[in-house]
C-alpha positions in Angstrom: 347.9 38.1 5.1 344.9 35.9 5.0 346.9 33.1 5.3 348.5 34.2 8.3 345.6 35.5 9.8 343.9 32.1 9.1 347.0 30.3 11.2 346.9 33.2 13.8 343.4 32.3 14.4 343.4 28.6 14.0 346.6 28.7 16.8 343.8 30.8 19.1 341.3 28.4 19.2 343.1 25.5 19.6 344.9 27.0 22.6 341.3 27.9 24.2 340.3 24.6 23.6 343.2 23.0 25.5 342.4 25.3 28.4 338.3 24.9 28.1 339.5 20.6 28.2 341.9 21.3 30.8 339.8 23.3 33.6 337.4 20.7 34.7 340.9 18.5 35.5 342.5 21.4 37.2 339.4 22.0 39.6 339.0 18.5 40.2 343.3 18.8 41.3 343.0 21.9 43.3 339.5 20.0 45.1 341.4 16.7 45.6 344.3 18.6 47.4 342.0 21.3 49.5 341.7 20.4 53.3 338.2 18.5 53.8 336.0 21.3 55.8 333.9 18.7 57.6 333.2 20.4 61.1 331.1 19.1 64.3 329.0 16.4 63.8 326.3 15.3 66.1 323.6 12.1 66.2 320.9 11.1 68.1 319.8 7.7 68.4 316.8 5.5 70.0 317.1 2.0 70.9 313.6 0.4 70.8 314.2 -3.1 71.6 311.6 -6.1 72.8 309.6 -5.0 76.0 311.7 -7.5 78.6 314.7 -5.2 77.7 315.4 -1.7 78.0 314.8 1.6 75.8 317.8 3.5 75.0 318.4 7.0 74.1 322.4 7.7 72.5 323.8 10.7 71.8 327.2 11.8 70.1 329.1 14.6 69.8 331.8 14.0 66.8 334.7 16.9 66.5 337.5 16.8 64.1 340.7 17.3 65.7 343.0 17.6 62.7 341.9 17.3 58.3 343.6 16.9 55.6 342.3 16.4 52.1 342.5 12.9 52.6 342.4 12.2 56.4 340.1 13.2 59.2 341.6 12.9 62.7 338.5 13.0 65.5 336.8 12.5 68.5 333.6 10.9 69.1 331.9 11.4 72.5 328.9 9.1 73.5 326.5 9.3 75.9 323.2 7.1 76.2 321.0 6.4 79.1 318.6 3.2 79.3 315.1 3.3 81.2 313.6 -0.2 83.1 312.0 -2.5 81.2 308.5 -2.7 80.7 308.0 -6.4 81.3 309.7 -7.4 84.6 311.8 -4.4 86.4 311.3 -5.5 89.7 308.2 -3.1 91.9 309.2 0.4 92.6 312.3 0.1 90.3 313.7 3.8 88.8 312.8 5.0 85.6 316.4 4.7 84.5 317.9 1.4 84.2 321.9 2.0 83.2 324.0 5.1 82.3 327.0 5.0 80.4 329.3 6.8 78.0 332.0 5.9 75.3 334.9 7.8 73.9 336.7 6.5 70.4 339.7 8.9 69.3 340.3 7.8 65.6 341.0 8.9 61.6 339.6 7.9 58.5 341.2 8.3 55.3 339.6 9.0 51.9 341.0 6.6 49.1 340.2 5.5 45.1 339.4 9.8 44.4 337.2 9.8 47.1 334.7 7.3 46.6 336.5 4.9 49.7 337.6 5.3 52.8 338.9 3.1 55.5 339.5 4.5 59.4 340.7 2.7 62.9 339.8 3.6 66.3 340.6 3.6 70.0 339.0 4.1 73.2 337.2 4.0 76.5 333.5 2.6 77.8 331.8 2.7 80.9 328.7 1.7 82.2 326.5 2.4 85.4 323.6 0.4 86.2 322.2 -0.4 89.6 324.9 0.7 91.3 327.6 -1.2 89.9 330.4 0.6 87.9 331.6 -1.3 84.3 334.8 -0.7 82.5 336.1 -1.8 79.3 338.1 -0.7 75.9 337.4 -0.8 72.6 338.6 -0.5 69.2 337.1 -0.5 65.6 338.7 -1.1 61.8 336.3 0.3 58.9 336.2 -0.4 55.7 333.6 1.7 53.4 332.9 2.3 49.8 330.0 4.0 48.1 327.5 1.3 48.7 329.1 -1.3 51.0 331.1 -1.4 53.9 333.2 -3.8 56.0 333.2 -2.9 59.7 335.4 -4.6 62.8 334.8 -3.9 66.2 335.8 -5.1 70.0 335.9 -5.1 73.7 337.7 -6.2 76.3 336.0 -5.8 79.9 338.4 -3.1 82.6 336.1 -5.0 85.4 337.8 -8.2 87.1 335.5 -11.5 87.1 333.3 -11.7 90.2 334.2 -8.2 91.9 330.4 -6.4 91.0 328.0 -7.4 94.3 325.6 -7.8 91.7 326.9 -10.6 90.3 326.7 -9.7 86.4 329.6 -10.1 84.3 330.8 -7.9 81.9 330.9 -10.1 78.1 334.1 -9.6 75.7 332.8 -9.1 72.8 334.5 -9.5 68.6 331.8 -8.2 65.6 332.2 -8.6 62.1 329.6 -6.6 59.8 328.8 -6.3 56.6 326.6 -3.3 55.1 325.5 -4.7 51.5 322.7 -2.6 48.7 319.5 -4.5 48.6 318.6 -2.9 45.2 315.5 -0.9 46.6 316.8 2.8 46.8 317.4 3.5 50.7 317.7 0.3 51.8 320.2 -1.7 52.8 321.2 -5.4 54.3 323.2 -5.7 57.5 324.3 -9.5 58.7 326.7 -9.5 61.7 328.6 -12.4 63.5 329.7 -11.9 66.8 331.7 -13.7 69.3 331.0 -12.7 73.6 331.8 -14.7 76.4 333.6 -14.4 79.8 335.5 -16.6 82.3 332.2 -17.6 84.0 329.7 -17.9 81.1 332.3 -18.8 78.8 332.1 -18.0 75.0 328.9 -17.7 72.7 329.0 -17.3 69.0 325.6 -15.2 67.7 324.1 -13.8 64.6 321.9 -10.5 63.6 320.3 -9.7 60.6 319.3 -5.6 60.4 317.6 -3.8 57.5 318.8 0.0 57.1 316.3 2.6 55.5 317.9 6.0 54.8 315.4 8.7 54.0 316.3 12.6 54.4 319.6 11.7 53.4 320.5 12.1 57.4 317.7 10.2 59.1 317.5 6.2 59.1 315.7 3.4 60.5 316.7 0.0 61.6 314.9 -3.4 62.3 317.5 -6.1 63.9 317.0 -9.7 64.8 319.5 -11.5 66.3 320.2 -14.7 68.2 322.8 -16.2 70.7 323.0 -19.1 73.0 323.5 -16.4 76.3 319.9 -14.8 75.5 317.8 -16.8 72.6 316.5 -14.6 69.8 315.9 -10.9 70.2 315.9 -7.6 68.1 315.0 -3.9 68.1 313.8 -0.8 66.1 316.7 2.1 65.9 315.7 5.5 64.7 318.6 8.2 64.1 319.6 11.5 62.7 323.0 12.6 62.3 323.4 16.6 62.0 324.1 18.9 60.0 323.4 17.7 56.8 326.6 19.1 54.3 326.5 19.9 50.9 329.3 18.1 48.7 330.2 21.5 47.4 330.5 23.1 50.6 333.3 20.5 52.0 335.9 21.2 49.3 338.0 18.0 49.2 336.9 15.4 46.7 334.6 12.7 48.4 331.7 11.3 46.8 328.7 12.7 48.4 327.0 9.0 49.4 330.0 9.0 51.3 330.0 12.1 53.7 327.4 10.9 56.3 329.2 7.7 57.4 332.7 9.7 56.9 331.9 12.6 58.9 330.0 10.3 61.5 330.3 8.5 64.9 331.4 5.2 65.2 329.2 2.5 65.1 328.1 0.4 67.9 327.8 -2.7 66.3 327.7 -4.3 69.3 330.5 -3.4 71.3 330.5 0.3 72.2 327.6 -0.1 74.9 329.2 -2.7 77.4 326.8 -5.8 77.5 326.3 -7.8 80.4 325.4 -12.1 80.7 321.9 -11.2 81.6 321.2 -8.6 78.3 320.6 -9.4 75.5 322.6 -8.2 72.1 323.3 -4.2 71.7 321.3 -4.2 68.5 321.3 -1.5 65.8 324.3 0.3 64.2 
């Protein structure tokens, strides 16, 4: 009897142990097939560039059309307004330069158990300034893992050469960017290379270098320099905040948490998202 009750016993706690080892699998299972809960995003951004060029204030409202636990189909709606410069707006100018807005439809899709992702987008841009009306679409590939990222974006002007009164001509415009760790907590290294260039001005090739500083986990700073042959050298100070902040535990999917920010975000300007014309300089900042 002691025998068997030895066995009996032995067979019980070797059957809790498989199921004590085998929880923390099942949980992460059941999270890695649960539909991401990621809701409305939004983020505000200011654009504080050299005083010859113009202030901007961004603002955009991100809203999940459709989520799986892997993919997150969404829209992102942008809209910005830029004020006069403060070194040579012509006397009696507005305070208000340019107005403008940009739409991307796209999905991003969680990869490697959650610590990737890579996402495509679509969409429309428009720009008012000075009573001229610019047009243009644009598209962006991304490419992001927990510390670096890969990101692709482009435009291609709506507005025929030589049909705004004003003169100015809308650039075409093809970014590469690379997002890489610096090794101070926070901080990360942004060079960009960038191709714009019309029919009239013909093509430019240009360079940035931006330093990222995340603090708050949702607020950041920016410092960009950059240089083409269209404009010379300029650059800019970008502050932002995207909100809410989520917890990783409150989104149920599995997606590392350094991730959920840039998942759950808007798409990046990096250059192309606010139509640039041949007399501005570079749309610096993210």
């Amino acid at each position: 009897m002691n025998q068997t009750g030895r066995l009996i016993g032995g067979k019980a706690a070797l059957s809790l142990g498989v199921l004590i080892l085998a929880a923390p699998a099942q949980s992460h299972e059941r999270a890695a097939k649960e539909p991401l809960k990621l809701g409305t995003y939004q983020m505000i951004k200011l654009v504080i560039p050299q005083p010859y060029s113009s202030n901007r204030l961004e603002y955009d409202y991100i809203v999940p059309l459709a989520q799986t636990a892997r993919d997150r189909y969404f829209f992102d709606a942008k809209i910005f307004a830029s004020e006069q410069p403060l070194i040579g707006a012509s006397a009696g100018s507005d305070f208000f330069q340019a107005f403008g807005q940009s739409a991307r439809l796209g999905v991003r899709t969680l990869f490697e158990q959650g610590n990737a992702f890579r996402g495509a987008s679509v969409g429309y841009d428009s720009l008012w300034q000075q009573g001229e009306y610019y047009q243009q679409i644009g598209a962006a590939f991304e490419y992001t893992k927990r510390d670096y990222q890969l990101v692709l974006t482009m435009g291609l002007p709506m507005t025929p050469p030589g049909a705004t009164a004003s003169g100015d001509t809308p650039l075409a415009s093809v970014n590469l960017q690379v997002s890489l760790p610096t090794g101070y907590p926070g901080l990360a290294v942004q060079p960009r290379v960038y191709v714009v260039g019309s029919n009239s001005t013909g093509s430019a090739v240009g360079g940035q270098l931006q330093f990222t500083y995340s603090f708050a986990r949702s607020w950041s700073a920016t410092l960009a320099s950059n240089y083409d042959e269209l404009t010379g050298v300029s650059g800019s100070l970008t502050f932002q905040v995207l909100f809410p902040q989520r917890q990783a535990e409150s989104i149920g999917a599995a997606i590392h948490p350094s991730l959920i920010n840039s998942f759950a975000g808007a798409v990046g300007n990096n250059g192309s998202r606010v139509i640039r014309l041949d007399n501005a300089p570079a749309s610096s900042g993210n």
